[in-house]
C-alpha positions as CSV (number, residue, x, y, z in Angstrom):
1,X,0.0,0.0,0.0
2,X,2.8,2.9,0.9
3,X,4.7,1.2,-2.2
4,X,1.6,2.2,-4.2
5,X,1.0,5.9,-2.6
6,X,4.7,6.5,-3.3
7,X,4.6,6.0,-7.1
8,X,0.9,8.2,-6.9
9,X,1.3,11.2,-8.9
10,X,0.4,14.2,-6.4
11,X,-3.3,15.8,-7.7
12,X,-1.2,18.9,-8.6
13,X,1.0,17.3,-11.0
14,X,-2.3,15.9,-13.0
15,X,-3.0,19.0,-16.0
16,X,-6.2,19.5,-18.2
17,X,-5.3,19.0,-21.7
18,X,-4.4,22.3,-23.4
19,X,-7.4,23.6,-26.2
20,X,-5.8,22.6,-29.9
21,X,-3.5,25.7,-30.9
22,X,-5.9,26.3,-33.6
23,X,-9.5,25.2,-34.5
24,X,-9.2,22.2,-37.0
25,X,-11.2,19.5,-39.1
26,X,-11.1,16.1,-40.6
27,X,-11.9,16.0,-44.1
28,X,-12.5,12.5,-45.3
29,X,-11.7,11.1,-49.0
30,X,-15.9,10.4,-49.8
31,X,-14.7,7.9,-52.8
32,X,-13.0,5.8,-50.0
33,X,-15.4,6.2,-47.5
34,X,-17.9,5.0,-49.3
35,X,-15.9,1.4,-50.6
36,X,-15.6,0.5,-47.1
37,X,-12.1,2.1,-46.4
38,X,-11.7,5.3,-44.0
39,X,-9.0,7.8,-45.4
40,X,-9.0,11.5,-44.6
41,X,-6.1,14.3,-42.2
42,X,-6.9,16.4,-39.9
43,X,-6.2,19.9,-41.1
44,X,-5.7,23.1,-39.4
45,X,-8.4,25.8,-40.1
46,X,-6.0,28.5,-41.2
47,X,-6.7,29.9,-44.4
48,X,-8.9,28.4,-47.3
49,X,-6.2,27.9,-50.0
50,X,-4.1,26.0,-47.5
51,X,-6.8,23.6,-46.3
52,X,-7.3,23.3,-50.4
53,X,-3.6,22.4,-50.7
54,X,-4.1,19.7,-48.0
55,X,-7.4,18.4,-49.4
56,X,-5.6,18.1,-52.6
57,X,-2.4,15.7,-51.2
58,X,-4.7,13.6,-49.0
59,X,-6.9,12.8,-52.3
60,X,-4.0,12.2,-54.3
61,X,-3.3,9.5,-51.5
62,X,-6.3,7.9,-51.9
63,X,-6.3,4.0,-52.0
64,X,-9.0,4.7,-54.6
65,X,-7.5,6.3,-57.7
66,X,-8.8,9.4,-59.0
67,X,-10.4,10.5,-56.0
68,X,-11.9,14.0,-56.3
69,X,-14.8,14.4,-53.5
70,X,-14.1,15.0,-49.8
71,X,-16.3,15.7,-46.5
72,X,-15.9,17.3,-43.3
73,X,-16.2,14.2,-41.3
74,X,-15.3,15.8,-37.8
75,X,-13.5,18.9,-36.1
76,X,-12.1,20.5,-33.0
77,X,-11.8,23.3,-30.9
78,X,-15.0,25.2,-32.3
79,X,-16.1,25.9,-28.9
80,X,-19.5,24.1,-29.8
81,X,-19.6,25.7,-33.2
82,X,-21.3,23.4,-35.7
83,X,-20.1,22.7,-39.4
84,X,-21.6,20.8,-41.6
85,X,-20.4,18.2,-44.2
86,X,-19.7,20.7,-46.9
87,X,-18.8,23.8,-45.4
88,X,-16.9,26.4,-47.4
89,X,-13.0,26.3,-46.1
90,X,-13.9,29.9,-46.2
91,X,-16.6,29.6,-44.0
92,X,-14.3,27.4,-41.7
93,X,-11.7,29.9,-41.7
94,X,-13.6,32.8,-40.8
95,X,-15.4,30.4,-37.8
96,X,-12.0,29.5,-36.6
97,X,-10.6,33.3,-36.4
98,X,-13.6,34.3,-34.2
99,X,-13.0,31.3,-32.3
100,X,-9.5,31.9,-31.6
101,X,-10.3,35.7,-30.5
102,X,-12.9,34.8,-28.3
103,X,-12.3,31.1,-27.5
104,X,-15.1,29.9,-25.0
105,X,-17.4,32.9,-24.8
106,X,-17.1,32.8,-29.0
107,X,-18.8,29.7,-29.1
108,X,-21.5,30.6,-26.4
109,X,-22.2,34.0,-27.9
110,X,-21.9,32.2,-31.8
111,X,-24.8,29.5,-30.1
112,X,-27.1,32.2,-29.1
113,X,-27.3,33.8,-32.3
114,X,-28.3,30.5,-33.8
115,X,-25.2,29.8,-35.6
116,X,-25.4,33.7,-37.0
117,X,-21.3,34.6,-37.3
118,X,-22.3,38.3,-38.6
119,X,-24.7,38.7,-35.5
120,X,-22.0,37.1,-32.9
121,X,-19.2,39.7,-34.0
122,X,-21.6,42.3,-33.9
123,X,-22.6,41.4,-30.5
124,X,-19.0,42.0,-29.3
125,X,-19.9,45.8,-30.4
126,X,-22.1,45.9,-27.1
127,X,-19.4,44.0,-24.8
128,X,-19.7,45.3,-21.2
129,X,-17.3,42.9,-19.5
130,X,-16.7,40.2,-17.2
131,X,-18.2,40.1,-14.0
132,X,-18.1,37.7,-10.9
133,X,-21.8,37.7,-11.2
134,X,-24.4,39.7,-13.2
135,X,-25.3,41.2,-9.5
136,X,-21.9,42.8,-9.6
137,X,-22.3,43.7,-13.0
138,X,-25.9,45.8,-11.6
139,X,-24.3,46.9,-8.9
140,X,-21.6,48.6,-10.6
141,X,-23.4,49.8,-13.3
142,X,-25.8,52.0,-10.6
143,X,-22.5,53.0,-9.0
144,X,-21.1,54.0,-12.2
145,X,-24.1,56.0,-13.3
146,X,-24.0,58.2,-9.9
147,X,-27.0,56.5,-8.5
148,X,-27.2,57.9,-5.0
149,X,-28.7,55.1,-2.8
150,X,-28.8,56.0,0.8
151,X,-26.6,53.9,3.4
152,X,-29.2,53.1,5.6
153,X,-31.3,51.2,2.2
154,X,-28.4,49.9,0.7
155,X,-28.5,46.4,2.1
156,X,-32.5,46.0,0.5
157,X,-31.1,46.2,-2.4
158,X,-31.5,42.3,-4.3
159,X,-28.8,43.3,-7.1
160,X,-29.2,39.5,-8.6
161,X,-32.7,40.4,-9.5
162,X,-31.9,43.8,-10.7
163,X,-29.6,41.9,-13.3
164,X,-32.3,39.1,-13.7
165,X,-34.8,41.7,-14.6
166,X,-32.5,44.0,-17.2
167,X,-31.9,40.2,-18.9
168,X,-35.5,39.3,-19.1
169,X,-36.0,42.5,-20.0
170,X,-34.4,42.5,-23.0
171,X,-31.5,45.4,-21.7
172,X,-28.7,42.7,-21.4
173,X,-27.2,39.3,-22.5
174,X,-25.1,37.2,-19.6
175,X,-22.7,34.7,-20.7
176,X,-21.3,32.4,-17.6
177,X,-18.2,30.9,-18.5
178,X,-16.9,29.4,-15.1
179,X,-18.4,29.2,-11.1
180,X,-17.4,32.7,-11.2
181,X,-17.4,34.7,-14.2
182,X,-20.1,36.3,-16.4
183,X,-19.9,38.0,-19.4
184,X,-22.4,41.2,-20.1
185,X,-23.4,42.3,-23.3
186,X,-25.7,44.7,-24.2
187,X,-28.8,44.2,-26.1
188,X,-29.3,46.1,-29.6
């Protein structure tokens, strides 16, 4: 038993596997794939002409000759993001740039707006920040606007629903992206 706690690596030690450096997708030979035989690479999303230029060697080394048509079988690191079979490498591209400047909150904002990349970057237009809570979002916001709230009432306040009222009334979109920490936006 202490032979066995000795070789135990300490909880500290153990690391979360680092997000892929860059969004990326598995495009899969469709004249293979569909004779029984899986061949396709994982490419990075970087720009369209390179994925093309990828694309192109991995059907040249197709096991069936004179491949031509590919798929997006799979991808990574979209934050959620979907992409269908036959995406545009454009499209992919320009998914994975917003993905890599707003990572985690990309894909949550990118989800809300149904999958809408034109409304999602707009959206960061009416960023507010990040906030332990939407209460302290509220809470500064009054502050910041010269409320004057008396000492004495201060305490009454319920900032939480403050927040939870401005959201379902249409004032502001929150984003929670860990135990503690919120991202406001503003609605248009």
């Amino acid at each position: 038993m202490t032979d066995q706690l000795a070789n135990a690596v300490p909880l500290a030690a153990i690391t979360v596997p680092a997000r892929a450096e860059r969004p990326r997708i598995y495009v899969a030979c469709l004249a293979a794939y569909n004779n029984g035989c899986l061949h396709g690479r994982w490419i990075n999303a970087t720009t369209p002409d390179e994925i093309r230029n990828e694309v192109r060697a991995m059907l040249a080394a197709s096991p069936i000759p004179d491949a031509e048509e590919h798929a997006i079988h799979d991808y990574e690191g979209f934050e959620g993001a979907n992409l269908s079979e036959y995406a545009s490498f454009e499209m992919v591209c320009e998914l994975a740039d917003f993905i890599d400047e707003h990572g985690e909150l990309g894909g949550k904002v990118l989800e809300y707006f149904g999958e809408d990349l034109a409304e999602a970057r707009a959206a960061f237009d009416e960023y507010a920040g990040e906030y332990r809570s939407a209460a302290e979002f509220a809470e500064q916001l009054h502050e910041d606007i010269g409320t004057q709230i008396p000492e004495s009432l201060s305490y009454y306040i319920d900032w939480q629903a403050v927040a939870r009222d401005m959201a379902l009334n249409g004032e502001i979109l929150v984003f929670q992206t860990s135990f503690d920490e919120v991202h406001v936006f503003w609605s248009r």
